[in-house]
C-alpha positions as CSV (number, residue, x, y, z in Angstrom):
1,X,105.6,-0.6,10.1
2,X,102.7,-1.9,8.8
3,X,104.3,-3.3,5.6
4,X,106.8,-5.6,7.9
5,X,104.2,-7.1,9.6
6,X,102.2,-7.8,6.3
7,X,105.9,-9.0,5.1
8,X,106.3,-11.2,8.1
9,X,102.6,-12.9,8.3
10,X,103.7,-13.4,4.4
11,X,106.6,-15.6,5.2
12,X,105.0,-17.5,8.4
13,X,102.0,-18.7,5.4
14,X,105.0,-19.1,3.0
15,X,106.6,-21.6,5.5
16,X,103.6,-23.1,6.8
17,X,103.2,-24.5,3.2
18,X,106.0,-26.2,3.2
19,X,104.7,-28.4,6.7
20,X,103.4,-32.0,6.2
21,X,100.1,-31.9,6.9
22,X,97.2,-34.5,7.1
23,X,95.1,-34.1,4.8
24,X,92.0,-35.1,6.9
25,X,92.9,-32.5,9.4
26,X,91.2,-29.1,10.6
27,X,94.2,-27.0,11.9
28,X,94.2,-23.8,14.1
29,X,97.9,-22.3,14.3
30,X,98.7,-19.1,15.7
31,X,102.8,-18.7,15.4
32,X,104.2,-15.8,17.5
33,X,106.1,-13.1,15.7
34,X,108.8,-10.9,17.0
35,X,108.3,-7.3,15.9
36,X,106.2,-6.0,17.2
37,X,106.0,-8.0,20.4
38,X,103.1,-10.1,21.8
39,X,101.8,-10.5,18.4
40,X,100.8,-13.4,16.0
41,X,99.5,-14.8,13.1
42,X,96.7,-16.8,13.6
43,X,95.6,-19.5,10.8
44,X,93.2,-21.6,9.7
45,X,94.0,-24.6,7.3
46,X,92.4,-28.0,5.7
47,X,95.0,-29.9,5.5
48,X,97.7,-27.8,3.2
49,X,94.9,-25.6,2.0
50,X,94.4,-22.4,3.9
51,X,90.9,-21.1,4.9
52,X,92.2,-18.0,6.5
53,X,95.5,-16.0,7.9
54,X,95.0,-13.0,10.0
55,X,97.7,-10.6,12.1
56,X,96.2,-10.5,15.5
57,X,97.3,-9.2,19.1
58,X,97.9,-12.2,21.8
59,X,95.6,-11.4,24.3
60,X,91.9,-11.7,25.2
61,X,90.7,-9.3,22.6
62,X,93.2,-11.8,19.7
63,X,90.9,-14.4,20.3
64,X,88.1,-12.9,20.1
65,X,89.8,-11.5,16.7
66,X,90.5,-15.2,15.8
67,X,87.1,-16.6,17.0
68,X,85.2,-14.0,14.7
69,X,87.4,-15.3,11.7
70,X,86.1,-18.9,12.5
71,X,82.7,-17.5,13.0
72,X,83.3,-15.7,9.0
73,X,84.4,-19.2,7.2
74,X,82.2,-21.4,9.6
75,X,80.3,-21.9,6.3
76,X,83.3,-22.9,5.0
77,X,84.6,-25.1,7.7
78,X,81.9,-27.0,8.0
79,X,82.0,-28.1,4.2
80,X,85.6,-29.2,5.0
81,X,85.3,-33.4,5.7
82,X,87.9,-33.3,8.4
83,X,88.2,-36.1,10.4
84,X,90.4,-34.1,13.7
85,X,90.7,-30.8,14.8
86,X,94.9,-29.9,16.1
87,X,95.7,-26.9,17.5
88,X,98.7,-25.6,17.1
89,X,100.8,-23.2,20.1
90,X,97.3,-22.4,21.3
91,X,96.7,-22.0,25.0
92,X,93.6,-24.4,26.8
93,X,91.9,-21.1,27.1
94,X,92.1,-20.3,23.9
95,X,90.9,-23.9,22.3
96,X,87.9,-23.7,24.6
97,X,87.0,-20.2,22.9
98,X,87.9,-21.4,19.8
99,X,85.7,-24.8,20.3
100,X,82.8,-23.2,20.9
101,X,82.9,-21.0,18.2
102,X,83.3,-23.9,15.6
103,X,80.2,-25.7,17.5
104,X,78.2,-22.5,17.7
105,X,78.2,-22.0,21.2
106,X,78.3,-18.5,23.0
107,X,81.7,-16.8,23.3
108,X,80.8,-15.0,26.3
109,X,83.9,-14.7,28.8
110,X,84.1,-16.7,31.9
């Protein structure tokens, strides 16, 4: 099982590459996959170059999965000259978490 899903999250970067993106732009994506349900693949990219790719449930503790991968490559991030930040099939709740992370803010739950 765990092979497909490391095949799948393969194939979701593999097509992301192929996406136009600006160049200027900090991107947080997390596309859904099917098998096994209420999953995703949540990514972080400059532009077309990705910072980071990880498999991760979609639910409270996913995010806090995701927001710990933005906390890992803040260093990163922040030596990326991005001019926006898009998020990308990301709830509000979500963006909040994951804005306040990127700042340095608390992720404590509310």
């Amino acid at each position: 099982m765990g092979e497909i899903i490391g095949l799948m999250a393969k194939i979701v970067e593999l097509v992301s590459t192929f996406e136009k993106k600006d160049a200027d732009t900090l991107y947080f994506s997390l596309v859904e996959m099917p098998n096994p349900r209420n999953t995703a693949v949540f990514s972080i990219d400059y532009g077309s170059v990705q910072i980071a790719s990880s498999h991760l449930s979609m639910d409270e503790a996913g995010i806090e999965k995701a927001c710990r991968i933005v906390e890992y490559h803040s260093e990163r991030i922040k030596r990326c000259s991005y001019k926006k930040v898009e998020f990308q099939n990301l709830s509000e709740w979500a963006k909040a978490k994951i804005e306040a992370t990127l700042s340095g803010q608390s992720r404590s739950t509310s």
